[in-house]
C-alpha positions as CSV (number, residue, x, y, z in Angstrom):
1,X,-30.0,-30.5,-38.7
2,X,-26.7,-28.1,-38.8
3,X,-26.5,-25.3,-36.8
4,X,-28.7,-26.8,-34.5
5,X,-27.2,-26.3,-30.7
6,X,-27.9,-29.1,-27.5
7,X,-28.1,-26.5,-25.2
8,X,-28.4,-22.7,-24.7
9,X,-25.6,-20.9,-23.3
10,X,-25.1,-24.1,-20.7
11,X,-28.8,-24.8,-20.0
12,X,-27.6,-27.8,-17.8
13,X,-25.5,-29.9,-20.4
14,X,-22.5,-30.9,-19.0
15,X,-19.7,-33.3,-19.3
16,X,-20.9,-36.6,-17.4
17,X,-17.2,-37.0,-16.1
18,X,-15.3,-33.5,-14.9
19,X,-19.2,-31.4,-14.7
20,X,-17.4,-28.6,-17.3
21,X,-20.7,-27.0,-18.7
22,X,-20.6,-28.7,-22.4
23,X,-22.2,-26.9,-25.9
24,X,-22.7,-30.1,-28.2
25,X,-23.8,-29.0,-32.0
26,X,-23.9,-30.2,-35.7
27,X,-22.0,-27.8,-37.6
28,X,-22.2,-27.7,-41.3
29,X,-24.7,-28.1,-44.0
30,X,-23.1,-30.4,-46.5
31,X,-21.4,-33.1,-44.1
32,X,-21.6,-31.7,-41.0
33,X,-19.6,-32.4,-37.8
34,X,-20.5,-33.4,-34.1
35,X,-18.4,-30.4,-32.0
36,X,-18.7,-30.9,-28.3
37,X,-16.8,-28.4,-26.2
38,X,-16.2,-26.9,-23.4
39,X,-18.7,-23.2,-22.9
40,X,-16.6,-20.5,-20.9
41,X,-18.6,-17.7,-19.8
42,X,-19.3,-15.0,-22.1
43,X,-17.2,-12.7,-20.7
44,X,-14.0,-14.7,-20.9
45,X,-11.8,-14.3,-23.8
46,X,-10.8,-17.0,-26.0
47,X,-9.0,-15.4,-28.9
48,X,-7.8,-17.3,-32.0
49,X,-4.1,-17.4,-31.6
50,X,-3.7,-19.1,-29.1
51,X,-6.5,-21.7,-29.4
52,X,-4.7,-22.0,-33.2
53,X,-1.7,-23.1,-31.2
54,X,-3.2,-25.4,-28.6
55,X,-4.8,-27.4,-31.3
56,X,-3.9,-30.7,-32.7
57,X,-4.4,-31.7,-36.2
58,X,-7.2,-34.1,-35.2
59,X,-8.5,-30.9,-33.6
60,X,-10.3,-28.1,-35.2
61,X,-10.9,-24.5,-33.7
62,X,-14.6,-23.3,-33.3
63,X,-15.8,-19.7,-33.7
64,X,-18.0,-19.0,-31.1
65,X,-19.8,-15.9,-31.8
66,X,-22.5,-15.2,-29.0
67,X,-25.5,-13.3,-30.8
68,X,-27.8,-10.7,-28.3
69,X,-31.2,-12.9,-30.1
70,X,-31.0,-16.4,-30.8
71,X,-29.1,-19.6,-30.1
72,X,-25.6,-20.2,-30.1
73,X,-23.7,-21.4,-32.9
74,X,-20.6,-22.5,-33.8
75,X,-18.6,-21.8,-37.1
76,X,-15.8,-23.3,-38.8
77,X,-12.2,-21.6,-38.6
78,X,-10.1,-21.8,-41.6
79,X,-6.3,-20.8,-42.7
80,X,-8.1,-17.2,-43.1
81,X,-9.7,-16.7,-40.5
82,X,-9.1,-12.9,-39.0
83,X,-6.5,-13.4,-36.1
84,X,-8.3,-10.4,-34.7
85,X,-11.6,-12.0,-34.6
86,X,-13.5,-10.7,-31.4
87,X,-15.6,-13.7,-30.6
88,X,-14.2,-16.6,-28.7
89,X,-12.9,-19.5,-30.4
90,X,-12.8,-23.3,-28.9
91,X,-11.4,-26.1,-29.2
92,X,-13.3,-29.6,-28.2
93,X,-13.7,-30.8,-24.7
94,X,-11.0,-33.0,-23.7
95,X,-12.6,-33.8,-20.0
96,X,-9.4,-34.2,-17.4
97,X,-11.2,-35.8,-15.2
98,X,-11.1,-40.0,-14.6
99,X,-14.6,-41.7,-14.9
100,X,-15.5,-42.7,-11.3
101,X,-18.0,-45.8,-12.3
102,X,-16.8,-48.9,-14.4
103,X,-19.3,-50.2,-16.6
């Protein structure tokens, strides 16, 4: 199911630890990858630069365009992706909040 999204523009799908409002999605057809990260509001920019430079190389940047019909869905950056690219682009949730229950 690739493409599919958990949640529409933060429906209620948040981190269980910090609250951060969380978009968790399959992306990719062939062998697809479980992205979880962190959705800013639509009208904060995120461009590609410097989420290209706060990544890790366990890490990988999301495009996130945000369409005016349909669900949101992230896409895979590569080495050619336009710098200039006007959507926002993510990189996964690292939550910096401590878990208050031990289990």
């Amino acid at each position: 199911m690739a493409g599919r999204a958990g949640s529409q523009d933060g429906d209620g799908s948040r981190c269980p630890a910090c609250r951060a409002p969380i978009l968790t999605q399959w992306v990719g057809d062939t062998a697809a990858l479980k992205a979880r990260v962190e959705l800013p509001a639509p009208s904060e920019p995120r461009p590609y630069g410097p989420a290209a430079t706060a990544s890790t190389p366990d890490d990988l940047v999301w495009c996130l365009p945000r369409p005016r019909h349909g669900p949101l869905r992230l896409r895979w950056t590569t080495g050619r992706h336009p710098p200039d690219c006007p959507h926002q682009h993510l990189t996964s949730h690292q939550c910096t909040t401590e878990p208050s229950t031990i289990f």
